[in-house]
C-alpha angles and dihedrals in degrees: 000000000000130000089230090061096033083063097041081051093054091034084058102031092150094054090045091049092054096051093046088053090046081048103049080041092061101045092047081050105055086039093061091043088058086048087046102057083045098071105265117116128252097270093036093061100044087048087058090042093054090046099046082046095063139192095359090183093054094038075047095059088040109064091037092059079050088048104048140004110285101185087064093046086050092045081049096053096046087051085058098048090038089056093041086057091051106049085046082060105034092148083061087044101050093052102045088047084048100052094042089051098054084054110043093044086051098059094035088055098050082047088053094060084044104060088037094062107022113019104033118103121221105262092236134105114317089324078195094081099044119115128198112218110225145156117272092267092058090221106089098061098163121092137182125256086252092069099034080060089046099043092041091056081065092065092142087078107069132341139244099029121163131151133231131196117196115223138149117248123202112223096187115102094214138002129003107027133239105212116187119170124254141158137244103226137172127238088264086058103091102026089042089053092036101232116141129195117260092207122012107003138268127258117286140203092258084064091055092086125110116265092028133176109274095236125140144199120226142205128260096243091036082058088049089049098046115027103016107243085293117149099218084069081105118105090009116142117242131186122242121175088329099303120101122253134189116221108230101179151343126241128222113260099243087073113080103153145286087279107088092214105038130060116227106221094167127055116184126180110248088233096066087060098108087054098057089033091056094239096317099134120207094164089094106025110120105192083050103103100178096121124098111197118207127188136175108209123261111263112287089014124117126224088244087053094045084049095044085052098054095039086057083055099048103092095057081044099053092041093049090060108027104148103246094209090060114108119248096258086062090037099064094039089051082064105056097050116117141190151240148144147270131197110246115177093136090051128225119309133183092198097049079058093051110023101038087096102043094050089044089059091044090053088059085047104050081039088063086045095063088041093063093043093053086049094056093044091050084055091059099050091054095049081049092056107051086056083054092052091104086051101051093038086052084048089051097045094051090059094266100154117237089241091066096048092057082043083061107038089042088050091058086044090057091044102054088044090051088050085047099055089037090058093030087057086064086042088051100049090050090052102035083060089042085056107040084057088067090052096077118115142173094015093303122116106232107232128191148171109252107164120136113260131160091292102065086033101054093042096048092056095043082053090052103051090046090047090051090038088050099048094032114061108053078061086051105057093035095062091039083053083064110131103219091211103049088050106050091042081063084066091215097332126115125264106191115172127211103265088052089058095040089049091054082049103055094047093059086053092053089049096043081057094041090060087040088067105036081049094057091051103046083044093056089043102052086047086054092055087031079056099045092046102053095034113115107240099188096267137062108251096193131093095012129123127196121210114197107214115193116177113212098193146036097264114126116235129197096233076180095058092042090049087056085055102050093048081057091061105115102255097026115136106174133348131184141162130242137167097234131029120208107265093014129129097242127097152172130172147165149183116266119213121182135164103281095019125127120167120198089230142335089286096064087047093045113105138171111245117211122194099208133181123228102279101033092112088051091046096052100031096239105151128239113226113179132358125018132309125243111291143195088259095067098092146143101292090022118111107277110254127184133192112216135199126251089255095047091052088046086047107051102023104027106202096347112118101250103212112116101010136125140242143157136240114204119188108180102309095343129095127176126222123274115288125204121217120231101169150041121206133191119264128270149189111246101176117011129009073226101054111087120245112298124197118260144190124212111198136168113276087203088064090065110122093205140058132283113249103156132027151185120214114188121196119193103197144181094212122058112292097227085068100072087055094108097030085054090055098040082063099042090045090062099037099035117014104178102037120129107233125184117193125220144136130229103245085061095054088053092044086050090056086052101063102103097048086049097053091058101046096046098045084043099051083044093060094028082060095042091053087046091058096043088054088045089055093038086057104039085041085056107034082050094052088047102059089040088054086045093043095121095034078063095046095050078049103056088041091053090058097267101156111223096243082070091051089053090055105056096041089053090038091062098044083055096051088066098040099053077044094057093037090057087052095044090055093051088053090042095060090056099043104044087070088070090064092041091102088051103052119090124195098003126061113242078262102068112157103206085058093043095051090038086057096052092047097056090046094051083047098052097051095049083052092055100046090042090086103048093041087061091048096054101038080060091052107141097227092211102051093051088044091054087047080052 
């Protein structure tokens, strides 16, 4: 028959029933009317009939089961009972879909972030065939403009290629800046990636040329925000950094970029540099890496051959675009780079870099999580289980087979664990955004696309069947092992055998060693961000604001004259100026030479070079040590004088007092005079609280040749330091009108290093909590179902004289027992995973005692918690009431 009949025959049992009655009628019918002609009476040949006929409820299953699918009719109606069951219990039900729930959205939100920055692919033209240039080491992947032009002239080697450079862009035409982030791209960008405009056009090739028109593409949610959505948007003029642009076209929402994390609003052709960069011109410098080249292999050629190709190239290229300035050491090892390619279908991320092992580790423990929930879940149902003995006895006895005893039970399981992920996939949506707002760093907000795909899908229901299949069929067997005759000679009561309580047992101990180790890790990792954030970083990050100055022309400014200004603010204490902030994103650094001195290698010679005002070490609380501060005498004219931090003096002098000597800085070919030292200032961090001490330079600001372009200004305050911010810009708006100006402060900066830290401890201590709680209500549930099953046992007890303080003992004495149990497990996993969290703990080893007791001592609490209440409740056991159940 076919299967199109077999379901139209499910989908109508009733109708099929019917027929098959009329059918099996008719048959008995003409039978007796050939006994009857025959000679036998009426009754007598329906009774023969009937009997020739045979077993018509049998012949009747039969030929359904012939007629539809009865595995699915048997699926339907264990569905029915399963949900009759349910709804009878609703209290069970809530729980386990709850639990599961918490379980499986956690790890399908921690999937989520997962297949958004490591396993997505770029929504853009077959992202399998796109190939990231790169040096032979595969690790420098950014090149200059020089050989991009030089690759690019090479164009029978492979096809499509085009080359990015990520960059912010502020939008705003005067004070405080609104920076959005964008991309310079060449004319292959868009037809290479095959993303096409859904209103202008996109950049072309024809616009890749020097001296090109400044227009730009934009976003679709930049041309929400500033235009409205409007279509005229096109060949408007927008801002960027100061310099008009004309919007060309606007892009489809689903492209954000080649950089998985970050959404791209602002596309700029590489050749209108030199107009948003005021005539700086980076197209030709050759020591400026700021380029990322991208190629797809030419048809019937290989990535290994493409890379093979351009490796072979390499040398002319090398050669065609070798920085002159550089000296002849870098020279020569400029010349022997060579290059290759990567596959790069998921596209570049920062945050894969800095967050894959940190979501790895939040996988395992949200791993551990679902473990203890199904657990807790496998303990009900077999407390459930044993309250459906009698029924499953009465089923057995009736000639149900066992099979179909483990079908039902495993179908509630399924059930349960469906309604969980269903539930756990909101969950999930609601903590994969939570998340993604601790991954920004560096003043960027993190964005990804976290929409649900295959992927999830497919991962969140595979979690879902194991997890079912996990907690359901302990329950299951136990309940197929039921002997019929025991239990109907109970007469309702339980009969639970040893191994099912034994089984209930040892799932609250694994439980109880799950959350030991999930305990011990969020501990450790609370103490390492306990550890950053106190830890003095040779500065005092509170009550300071930063204020970001770009100027976007030529026009001198008095920073002398702004910084008088901004010490007349009401509740400012100190300001100064300074070239680099700690935890900032700006930099400048050197090599430092002096007489005596013999690094190991550049490294050890490589230090960070502040140009500071008088004032900067007051203003962010770094400490002066030996020698004299910066002063208004350290001008320009005046000898050039450095401070220097405890690690550049030990560095470069040993033991020799510092004051007063002398030492170089060499950038390149250059190398400035000599400066003296004339002060020594306590160490500090520059990039990262995590980073080690690095050697850094303080000089005058005021020293500099050149003009000033860019600026700090630092305000140490008494009041709040949001509260200068107008003030700030009222100055800046009369000194300097069109400069660019960020605000921060500088406890943000440092909290912004910390994400990732944070992320981890706070994700970590969450799901250390909620495993806490599961293993609190798997031992209460259990405790409590305990002294229910020994109720008469108690009662004989108490009877017999047993005090209740007895009766205290042993039901706190067994809790104990299993928790001591669960808490040695735990110990021996926790020795092994907590290796996995060594590289992210700062200032304590993965064996940390005080965690580790810590640990111990919460769990032994938590268990006499959870036994407090049932041991109460037995120790008040009226001894006559549980005897006359008996």
């Amino acid at each position: 028959m076919a299967w199109f009949d077999r379901l139209r025959n499910l989908l109508h049992s009733n109708r099929h029933s019917t027929a098959l009655d009329r059918e099996i009628a008719f048959h008995l019918a003409e039978r007796a009317d050939h006994l009857t002609a025959s000679g036998l009476s009426d009754d007598a040949a329906r009774a023969e009939a009937t009997r020739r006929f045979g077993n018509r409820t049998g012949l009747k299953e039969r030929t359904r089961d012939a007629d539809t699918f009865a595995w699915l009719d048997a699926l339907i109606a264990d569905l029915r009972l399963t949900l009759r069951g349910l709804r009878a219990n609703r209290g069970f039900a809530l729980v386990a879909v709850i639990s599961l729930a918490l379980g499986i959205g956690a790890n399908t939100a921690i999937f989520s972030l997962i297949n958004a920055v490591m396993l997505r692919s770029l929504p853009v033209r077959h992202p399998e065939t796109l190939l990231q240039v790169a040096m032979s080491n595969g690790q420098d992947n950014t090149f200059t403009n020089p050989l991009w032009e030089e690759i690019r002239r090479h164009n029978d080697l492979f096809q499509g290629p085009f080359a990015y450079g990520q960059d912010r862009f502020n939008l705003a035409t005067g004070g405080e800046a609104r920076n959005v982030s964008g991309e310079w791209v060449s004319g292959g960008y868009f037809s290479s990636l095959g993303v096409p405009a859904i209103l202008g056009r996109t950049i072309a090739l024809s616009d890749d040329i020097r001296g090109c028109a400044p227009i730009a593409v934009i976003s679709y949610g930049l041309w929400q925000t500033e235009f409205g959505g409007a279509r005229s948007a096109i060949g408007k003029t927008l801002t960027v950094n100061s310099h008009p642009f004309t919007v060309a076209g606007v892009l489809d929402p689903s492209f954000f970029g080649m950089t998985v994390g970050r959404q791209s609003q602002l596309y700029l052709p590489i050749c209108s540099e030199p107009i948003v960069d005021g005539g700086q011109d980076g197209l030709d410098g050759r020591s400026n890496w700021w380029l990322n080249i991208m190629v797809r292999p030419v048809a019937g050629a290989t990535a290994a051959q493409t890379g093979a190709r351009l490796a072979a190239l390499a040398p002319s290229i090398m050669t065609a675009t070798l920085p002159s300035d550089w000296p002849p050491d870098l020279q020569s090892s400029y010349l022997k780079r060579t290059l290759t390619v990567t596959p790069e279908a998921n596209g570049f991320s920062s945050l894969r870099l800095q967050y894959a092992g940190a979501l790895r580790v939040l996988m395992v423990v949200v791993a551990l999580v679902l473990l203890i929930a199904c657990a807790n879940v496998a303990n009900l149902l077999l407390a459930r289980a044993t309250v459906r003995q009698h029924e499953a006895a009465i089923r057995l006895a009736l000639g149900a087979g066992r099979a179909r005893l483990i079908r039902q039970m495993l179908t509630e399981a399924m059930l349960l664990s469906l309604a969980g992920a269903a539930l756990g996939v909101i969950f999930a949506g609601w903590g994969a955004n939570l998340i993604t707002s601790f991954l920004s760093a560096g003043g960027s907000t993190a964005w990804l696309a976290l929409g649900i795909d295959w992927r999830v899908l497919a991962f969140t229901t595979a979690v879902a069947l194991v997890s079912g299949a996990c907690f359901g069929l302990a329950p299951a067997w136990q309940s197929a092992r039921t002997d019929p005759q025991a239990a109907l000679k109970a007469h309702g009561r339980s009969v639970v055998g040893r191994g099912r309580r034994q089984a209930g047992w040892v799932l609250v101990a694994g439980q109880v060693a799950l959350s030991f180790v999930l305990l011990t890790s969020a501990g450790l990792l609370l103490g390492s961000f306990r550890n950053l954030t106190t830890r003095h970083a040779g500065f005092q990050r509170s009550g300071v604001l930063l204020m970001q100055a770009d100027l976007v022309d030529d026009t001198p400014v008095s920073t002398d004259a702004i910084l008088e200004r901004m010490r007349a603010l009401p509740g400012v204490r100190s300001a100064a100026l300074s070239s680099m902030t700690p935890m900032g994103s700006r930099g400048e650094n050197g090599l430092l030479s002096a007489d005596g001195f013999h690094p190991a290698n550049k490294m050890d010679a490589l230090a960070w070079v502040n140009r500071v005002s008088p004032g900067y070490f007051a203003t962010v609380g770094t400490r002066l040590l030996r020698g004299r501060d910066i002063g208004p005498g350290d001008g320009a004219g005046s000898s050039s004088v450095a401070l220097i931090t405890e690690t550049v003096a030990r560095r470069l002098f040993g033991t020799l007092d510092p004051i007063g000597r002398q030492f170089r800085r060499s950038m390149g070919n250059n190398t400035n005079p000599q400066f003296e030292v004339v002060g020594v200032v306590e160490d500090s961090k520059f990039r990262s609280l995590r980073d080690s001490v690095g050697m850094v330079i303080y000089i005058p600001a005021a020293q500099r040749g050149s003009p000033v372009k860019n600026f700090n200004i630092e305000l140490r305050s008494d009041i709040p330091p949001g509260a200068l911010v107008n003030g700030m810009k009222s100055i800046m708006a009369d000194m300097a009108p069109t400069a660019s100006l960020e605000f921060s402060t500088l406890e943000e900066l440092v909290a912004r290093s910390l994400s990732r830290d944070r992320l981890l401890a706070t994700l970590a201590t969450f799901f250390g909590g909620l495993a806490l709680l599961l293993a609190l209500i798997g031992l209460y549930g259990t405790m409590a179902y305990q002294v229910a099953r020994r109720r008469n046992e108690i009662g004989i007890r108490i009877a017999l004289g047993a005090a209740s303080r007895r009766v205290v003992r042993m039901v706190l004495g067994e809790v104990s027992r299993v928790v001591v149990a669960g808490i040695v497990g735990g110990v021996a996993l926790a020795l092994v995973a907590t290796r996995f969290i060594a590289s992210f703990l700062f200032g304590l080893t993965a064996n940390d005692p005080t965690t580790w007791v810590g640990a111990i001592a919460v769990l032994l609490l938590v268990g006499l918690v959870a036994a407090a209440i049932p041991a109460r409740r037995a120790s008040r056991m009226n001894p006559m009431a549980a005897l006359r159940e008996e």
